[in-house]
N, C-alpha and C positions, 0 to 999 in steps of 0.2 A: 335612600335606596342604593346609592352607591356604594356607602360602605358597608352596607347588609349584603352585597350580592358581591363583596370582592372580599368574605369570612373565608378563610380555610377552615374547613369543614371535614378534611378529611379524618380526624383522629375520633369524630362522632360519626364515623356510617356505621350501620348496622343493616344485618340482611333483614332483619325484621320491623325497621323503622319504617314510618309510613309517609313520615314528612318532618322536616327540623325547624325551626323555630330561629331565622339566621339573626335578629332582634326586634324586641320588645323595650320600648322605652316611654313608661310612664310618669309623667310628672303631676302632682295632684299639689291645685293649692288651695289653703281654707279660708277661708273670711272671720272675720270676728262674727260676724251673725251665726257662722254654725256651716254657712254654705258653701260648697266645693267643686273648684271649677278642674277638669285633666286635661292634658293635653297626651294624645296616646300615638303613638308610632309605630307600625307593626307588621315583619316581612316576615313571609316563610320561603323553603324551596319545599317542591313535594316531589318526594321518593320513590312513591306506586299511588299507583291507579285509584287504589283504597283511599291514600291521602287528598285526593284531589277535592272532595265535598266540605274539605277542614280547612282549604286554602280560601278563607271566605270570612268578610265581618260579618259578625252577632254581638249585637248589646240588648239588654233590656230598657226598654223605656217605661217611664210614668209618669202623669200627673208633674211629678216635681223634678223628673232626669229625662233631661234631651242629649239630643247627639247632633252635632254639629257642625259646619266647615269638612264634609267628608273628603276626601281625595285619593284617588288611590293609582295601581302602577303594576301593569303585569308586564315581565318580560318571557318570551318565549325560549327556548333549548337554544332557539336557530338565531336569537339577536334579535327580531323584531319583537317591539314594544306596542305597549297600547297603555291610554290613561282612561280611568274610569269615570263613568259619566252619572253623576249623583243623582241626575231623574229616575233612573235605575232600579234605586233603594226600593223593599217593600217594607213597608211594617205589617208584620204578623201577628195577629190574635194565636197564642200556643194553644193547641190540641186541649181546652180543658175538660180535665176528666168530670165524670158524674157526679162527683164529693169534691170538685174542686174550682174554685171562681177568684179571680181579680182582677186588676183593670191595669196588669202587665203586656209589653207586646214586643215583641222581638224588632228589633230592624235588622234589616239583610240584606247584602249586597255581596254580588259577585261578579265575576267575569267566565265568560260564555266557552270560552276555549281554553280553560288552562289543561295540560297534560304533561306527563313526567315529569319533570325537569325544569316544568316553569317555574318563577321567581314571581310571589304576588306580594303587595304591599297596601299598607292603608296608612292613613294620617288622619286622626280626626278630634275634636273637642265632645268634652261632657259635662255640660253643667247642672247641678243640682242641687236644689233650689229649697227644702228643706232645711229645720233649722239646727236638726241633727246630721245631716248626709258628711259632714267633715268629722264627725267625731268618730264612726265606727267606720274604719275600709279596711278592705284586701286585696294583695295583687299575686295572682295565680302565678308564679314563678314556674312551675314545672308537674302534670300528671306525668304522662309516661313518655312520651314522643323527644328526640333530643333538643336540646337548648344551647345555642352559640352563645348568645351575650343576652341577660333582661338587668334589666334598671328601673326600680320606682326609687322617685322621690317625692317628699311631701314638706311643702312649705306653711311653716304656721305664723301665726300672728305673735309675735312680740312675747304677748306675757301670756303666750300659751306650749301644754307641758303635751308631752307625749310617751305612749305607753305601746311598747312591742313585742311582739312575739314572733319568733320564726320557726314555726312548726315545720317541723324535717327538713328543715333546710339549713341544718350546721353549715354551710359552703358557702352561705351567702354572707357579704363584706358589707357592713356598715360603717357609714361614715355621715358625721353631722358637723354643724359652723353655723354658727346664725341664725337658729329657728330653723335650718335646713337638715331634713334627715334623705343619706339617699343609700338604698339598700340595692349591693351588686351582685350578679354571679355569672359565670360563663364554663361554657365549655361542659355543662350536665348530660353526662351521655344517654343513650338509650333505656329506659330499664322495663326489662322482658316480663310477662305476664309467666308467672312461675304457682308449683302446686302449691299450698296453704299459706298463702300469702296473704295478710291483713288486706280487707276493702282499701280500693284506692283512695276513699273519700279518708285514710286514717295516712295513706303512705306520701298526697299530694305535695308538694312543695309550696307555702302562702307565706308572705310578709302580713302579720295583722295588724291592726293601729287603733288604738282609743286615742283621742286626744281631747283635750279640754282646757276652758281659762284655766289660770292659777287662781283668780279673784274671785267673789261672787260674782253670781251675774243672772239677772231675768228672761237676758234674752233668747239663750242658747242653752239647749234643752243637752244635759251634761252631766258627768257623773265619775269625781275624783275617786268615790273611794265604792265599793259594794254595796256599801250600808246606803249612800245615793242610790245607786239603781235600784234595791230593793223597793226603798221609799216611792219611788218612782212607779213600779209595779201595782204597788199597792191602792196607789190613788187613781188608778187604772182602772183597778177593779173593784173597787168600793163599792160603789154605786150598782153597777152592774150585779153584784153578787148580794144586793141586799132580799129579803122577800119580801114582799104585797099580798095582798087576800087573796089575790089568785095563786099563786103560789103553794099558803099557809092551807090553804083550804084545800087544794090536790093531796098536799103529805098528810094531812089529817084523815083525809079520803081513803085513800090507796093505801097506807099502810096502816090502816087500821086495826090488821089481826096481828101486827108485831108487840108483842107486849112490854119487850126490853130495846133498852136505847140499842145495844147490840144487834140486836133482831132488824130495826128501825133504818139504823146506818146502814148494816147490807143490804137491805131490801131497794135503799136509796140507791145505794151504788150499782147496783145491778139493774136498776132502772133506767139510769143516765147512762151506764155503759150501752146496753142494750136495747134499749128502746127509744134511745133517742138516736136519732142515725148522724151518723159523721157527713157533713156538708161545708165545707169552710169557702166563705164570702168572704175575703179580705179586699173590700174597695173601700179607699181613702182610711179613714181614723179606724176602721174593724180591719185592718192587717194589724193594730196592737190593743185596741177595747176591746172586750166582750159587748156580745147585747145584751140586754135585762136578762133576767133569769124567766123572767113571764113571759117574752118574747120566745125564748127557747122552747120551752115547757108548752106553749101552742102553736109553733110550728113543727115540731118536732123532731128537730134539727139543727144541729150548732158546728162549729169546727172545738177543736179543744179546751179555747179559754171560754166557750160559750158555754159548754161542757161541766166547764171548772165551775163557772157562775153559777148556773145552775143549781151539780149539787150542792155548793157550797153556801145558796139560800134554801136549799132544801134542809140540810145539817144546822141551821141556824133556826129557821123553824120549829126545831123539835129539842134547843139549848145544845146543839154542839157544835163549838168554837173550829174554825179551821183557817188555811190559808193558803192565796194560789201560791204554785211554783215554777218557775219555768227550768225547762229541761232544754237537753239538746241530743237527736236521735241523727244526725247527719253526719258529724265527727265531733270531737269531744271539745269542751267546752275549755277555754283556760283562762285560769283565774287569774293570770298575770293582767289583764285585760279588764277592769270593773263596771263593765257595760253591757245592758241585758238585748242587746240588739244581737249578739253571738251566741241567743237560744233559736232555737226555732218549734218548742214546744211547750203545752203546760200540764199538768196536772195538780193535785190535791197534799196537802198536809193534813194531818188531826192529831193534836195532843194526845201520846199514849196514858195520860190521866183519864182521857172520857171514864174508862174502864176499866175494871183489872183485864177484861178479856184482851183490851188492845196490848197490853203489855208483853204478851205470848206471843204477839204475831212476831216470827223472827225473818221472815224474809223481806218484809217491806220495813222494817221499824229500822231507822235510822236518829241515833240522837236521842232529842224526846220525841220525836213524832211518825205516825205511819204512814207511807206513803201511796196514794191510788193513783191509775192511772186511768180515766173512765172512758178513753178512747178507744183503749187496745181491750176486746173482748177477750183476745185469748191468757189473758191475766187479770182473772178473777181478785176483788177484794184479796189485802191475805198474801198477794204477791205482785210482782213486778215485772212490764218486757224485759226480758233478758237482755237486751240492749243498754240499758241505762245502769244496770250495777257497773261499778267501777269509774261512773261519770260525775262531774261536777254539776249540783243545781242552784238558785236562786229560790230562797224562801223570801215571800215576802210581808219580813219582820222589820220594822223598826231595830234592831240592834246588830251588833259585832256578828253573832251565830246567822246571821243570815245568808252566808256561803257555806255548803253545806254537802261533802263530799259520800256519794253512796259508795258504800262498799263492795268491793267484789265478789259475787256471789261464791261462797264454797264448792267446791264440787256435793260435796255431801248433801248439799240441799237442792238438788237436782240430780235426782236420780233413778232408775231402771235396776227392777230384780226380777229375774225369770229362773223358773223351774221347768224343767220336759224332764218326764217318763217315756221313755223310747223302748221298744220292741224291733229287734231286728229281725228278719224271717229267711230262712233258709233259700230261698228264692234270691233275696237280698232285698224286699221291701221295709219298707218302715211306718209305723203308729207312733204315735207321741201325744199323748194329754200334755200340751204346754199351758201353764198359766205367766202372765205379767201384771205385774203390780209396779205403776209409774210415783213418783212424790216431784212435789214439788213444781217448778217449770216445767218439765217433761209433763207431769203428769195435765196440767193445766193447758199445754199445749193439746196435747191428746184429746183432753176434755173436748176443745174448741173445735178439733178436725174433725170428732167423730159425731158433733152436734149438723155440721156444716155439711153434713153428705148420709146418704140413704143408709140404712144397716145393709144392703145386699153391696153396696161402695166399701161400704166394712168391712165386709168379709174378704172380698175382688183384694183388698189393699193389702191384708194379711196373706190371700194368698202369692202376687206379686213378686210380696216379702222371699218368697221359697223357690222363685222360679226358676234362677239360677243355681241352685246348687239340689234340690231335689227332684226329678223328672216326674211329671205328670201330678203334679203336689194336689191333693185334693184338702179343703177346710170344712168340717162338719164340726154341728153342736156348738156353734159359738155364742158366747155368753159375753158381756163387759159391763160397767156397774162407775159408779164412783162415789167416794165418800169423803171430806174432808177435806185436806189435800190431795188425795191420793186419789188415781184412778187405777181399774183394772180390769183384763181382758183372761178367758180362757177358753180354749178351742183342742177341738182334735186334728192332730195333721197326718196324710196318709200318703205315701207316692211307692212308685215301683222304681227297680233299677237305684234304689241309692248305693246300694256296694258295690265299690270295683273293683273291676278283676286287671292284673296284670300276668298273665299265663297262668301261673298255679297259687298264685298270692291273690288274696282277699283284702280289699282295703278298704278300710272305713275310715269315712271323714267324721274327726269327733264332736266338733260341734256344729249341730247345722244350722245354729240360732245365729250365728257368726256370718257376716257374709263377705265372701271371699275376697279380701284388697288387693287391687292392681299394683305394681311398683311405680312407687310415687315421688320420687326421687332417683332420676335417671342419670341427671349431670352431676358433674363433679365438684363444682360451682356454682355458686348463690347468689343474686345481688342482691333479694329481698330480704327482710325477716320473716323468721318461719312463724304461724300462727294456725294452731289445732281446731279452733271453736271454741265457742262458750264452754264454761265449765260443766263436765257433769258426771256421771260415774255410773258404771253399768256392772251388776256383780249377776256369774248366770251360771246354774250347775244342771247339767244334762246327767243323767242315770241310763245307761243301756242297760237292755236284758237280751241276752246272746241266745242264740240256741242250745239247744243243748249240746255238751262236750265240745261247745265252740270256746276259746279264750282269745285272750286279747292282748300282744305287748305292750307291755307298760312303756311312755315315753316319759323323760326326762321332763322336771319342771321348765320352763320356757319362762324367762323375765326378759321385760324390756323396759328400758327407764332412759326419760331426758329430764329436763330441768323443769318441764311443764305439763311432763305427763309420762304415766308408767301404765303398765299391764303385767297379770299375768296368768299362766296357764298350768294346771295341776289335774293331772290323773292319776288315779288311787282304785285299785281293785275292789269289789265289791260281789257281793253272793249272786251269782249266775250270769254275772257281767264286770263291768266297771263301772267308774263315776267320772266324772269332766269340769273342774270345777274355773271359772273364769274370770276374773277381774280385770277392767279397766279404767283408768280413772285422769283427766286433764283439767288443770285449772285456770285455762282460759289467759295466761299470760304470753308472753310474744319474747318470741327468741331472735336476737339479731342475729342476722347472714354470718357472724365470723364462729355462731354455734354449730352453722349446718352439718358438719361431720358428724357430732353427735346427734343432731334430730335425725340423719338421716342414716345414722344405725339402728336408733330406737323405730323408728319405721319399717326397716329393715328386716328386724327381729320380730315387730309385732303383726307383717306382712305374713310371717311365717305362723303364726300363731294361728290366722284365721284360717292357714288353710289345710292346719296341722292333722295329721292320720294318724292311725295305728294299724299294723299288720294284722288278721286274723287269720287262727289256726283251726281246724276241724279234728279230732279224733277219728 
């Protein structure tokens, strides 16, 4: 506590900081059985009023991880102290949501009066008691708030190896001796919530650790290389994903009228995605089993590996071979690391042999196999949450290929095309027959939102769409449909007042499909990386019809281009008006802070794009 609260601190204020971190020092040691004892130490001071709920311990407890020997230490602005009194503690059952159950519970402990300026502290132990809890850990080095000094170290057993990763944490100092690994850093300043900025769950700072014997061993449940984990998964879910008469005799049932294995598969998959509801129980061994597949199938309800089991005695049932897979939807998985404790999700494989039709699927087909995910309805058979392209997963095969990297979705295969017919009126109202036709993602997204809400919510959303930039926007005649991949919508739009006047000049906004971007890039300087959104691409050509003997100045092409994404904009004359033609297109990769200059031209230029005009002239 002493030397936590005599840090100079000052080369870390920030007017936006909320509280700092003056140290963190954890030391975690393993057992040869697998089990892992810490000893944690931990002060902040708090900056504003905001900080004050953060100056406070939270651990999770379970079944097999207690928290122990707690102590703690507040000192006030004014010099008076207080020591914390561990009857205090509560343990808390978290808020579980309606799809979500386990026999997790928070402990929490705080002090009653801290305010600006106070100094709190904790010291406490964590043992756990599992016979994997030493092979997979992590120690939060830094989200946003700044960082004086953190320290883990992890002590192993003799003739055991370890495996690390420092995800965004280039800064941090490692240093090992003896089975001792101990990883440093200080002095991590503030870093500000800034505009397209990767989720923090990708930008956090973590020290991760597999560790494991060098030797065989029965006892401690461990995994040197991939092809271990995999094996691992798979005897997991063996059992679970086999089928039984109850089962065999539902898919013989219900898909009856499918006549081909193709037919068969989707009808499965669209069954388990959707009809079976998402509920995930993970108390004791079902946080990594599945249940049977017959338990699922008459409760009607699983979490994702229940899910997986399911179809995948469904698929089995009717001779198609599959395999689960674990995924990871929270930050990305790394394979430096050969441990399936650092998924946190599952879904499906299928040999693109079943069919020839599998072999066409190109947005899910990775490898030789296709990939489902029968959790997320809004990605139908055929495709993937957009989330998981570009991430690493876990097949679970018996061989080498069983780390098995998705690719990054193309732009191209997620995408948006729109056409409007526009009528401008001498008044300066507007008509426009627009139609859209989505592919891919988008479209499959679309699919899902417009299942999930009333056709009159349909319309209301489209209209929305126009609120801002056409007055009084009315939506009639709407129509939407979808086929294959592809969905699509067409509607009549009508509003008054879209042209403006600036004294004797007429101004028309040329596309009003576009809607207008704010400046998004203010400062001068960057600390994050810049990040656009998933990939996708939108191409859109607006046709005005003028009044008569009205014209229109032509504007110059308008390009905007960075390393992750371009636009652009083309107007060409046409018989009793113009045409508006639009392209924009980003691939979903991430530009470091020392690119900003250039993202923040390309924003710049394509800020200008959306809210680009042309003069009109009257005879």
């Amino acid at each position: 506590m002493k030397v936590a609260s005599s840090r100079d601190i000052s080369a870390l204020a920030h007017t936006d900081a909320e509280w700092i971190t003056l140290s963190r020092v954890e030391t975690m040691r393993v057992g040869a059985n697998g089990h892992a004892s810490s000893h944690i130490q931990v002060a902040y001071k708090v900056l504003k009023s905001s900080g004050i709920t953060s100056a406070v311990l939270v651990e999770d407890t379970y079944v097999w991880r207690k928290v122990k020997g707690v102590h703690g230490w507040h000192i006030l602005p004014t010099g008076k102290s207080e020591t914390f009194d561990a009857a205090t503690l509560v343990s808390v059952a978290p808020n579980a949501a309606a799809d979500s159950h386990d026999d997790s519970h928070m402990l929490v402990g705080a002090f009653e009066k801290v305010v600006v300026g106070s100094i709190v502290a904790f010291e406490y132990d964590v043992e756990e008691t599992s016979d994997w809890a030493g092979t997979f850990q992590g120690c939060l080095m830094q989200r946003q708030q700044p960082v004086a000094w953190v320290q883990y170290s992890v002590e192993l057993p003799s003739d055991w190896q370890l495996q690390f990763v420092l995800k965004s944490a280039e800064m941090v100092t490692v240093d090992s001796a003896g089975g001792k690994y101990t990883f440093t850093a200080m002095n991590l300043p503030f870093r500000p919530d800034e505009p397209y900025m990767p989720p923090w769950a990708e930008l956090s700072r973590w020290v991760l650790i597999n560790s494991f014997p060098s030797g065989p061993t029965s006892k401690v449940t461990h995994f040197p290389s991939w092809r271990d984990a995999a094996f691992w998964v798979d005897s997991l879910h063996f059992l679970p994903s086999e089928p039984n008469s109850e089962v065999t005799q539902f898919v013989k049932e219900r898909f009856a009228a499918d006549s081909t294995i193709d037919g068969k598969l989707r009808s499965i998959a669209s069954f388990v995605q959707n009809d079976i509801r998402y509920v995930a129980i993970e108390i004791g061994k079902g946080r990594f089993v599945p249940r049977h597949s017959s338990a699922t199938l008459r409760n009607r309800y699983g979490d994702c590996k229940d899910k997986v089991a399911l179809m995948r005695a469904m698929l089995t049932s009717i001779g198609v071979p599959s395999r689960a897979v674990l995924a990871k939807v929270s930050m990305r998985a790394h394979t430096e690391l050969s441990t399936p404790f650092q998924f946190d999700h599952c879904i499906v494989a299928i040999p693109d042999s079943v069919s020839p039709e599998m072999a066409t699927i190109a947005e899910a087909h990775v490898g030789d196999w296709v990939l489902f995910d029968p959790t997320e309805p809004s990605a139908p058979f055929g495709t993937l949450p957009i989330h998981l392209y570009g991430t690493a997963t876990l097949v679970a095969v018996d061989d080498d290929s069983c780390l098995m990297q998705i690719p990054m979705l193309q732009s191209g295969r997620s995408t948006r095309r729109y056409k409007a017919d526009a009528a401008l009126a001498a008044d300066g109202s507007i008509t426009a027959r627009v139609q859209v036709v989505d592919h891919g993602n988008i479209a499959a997204y679309t699919a899902h939102r417009r299942k999930s809400i009333s056709p009159a919510d349909r319309v209301d959303s489209v209209r929305q769409r126009f609120t801002g930039t056409i007055p009084g926007v009315k939506i009639t005649d709407y129509q939407s449909g979808e086929g294959g991949d592809s969905t699509w919508a067409a509607y009549t739009l009508s509003g008054d007042n879209y042209l403006q006047t600036s004294g004797d000049l007429k101004i028309l906004k040329l596309d009003f499909m576009q809607t207008p971007e704010k400046p998004a890039f203010k400062k001068t300087e960057r600390a994050n990386p810049i990040w656009f959104g998933y990939p996708w691409e939108v191409e859109g050509e607006v046709t005005w019809r003028l009044p008569e003997g009205w014209t229109a100045e032509l504007v110059d092409t308008l390009n905007a281009e960075c390393r992750t994404a371009r636009a652009t904009l083309i107007m060409t004359a046409s018989d009793g008006g113009f045409r508006c033609a639009n392209f924009e297109a980003q691939d979903g990769g991430v530009m470091e802070a020392s690119e900003y200059a250039a993202a923040r031209a390309f924003r710049k230029e394509y800020e200008r794009m959306t809210t680009a005009k042309t003069v009109l002239h009257v005879k």
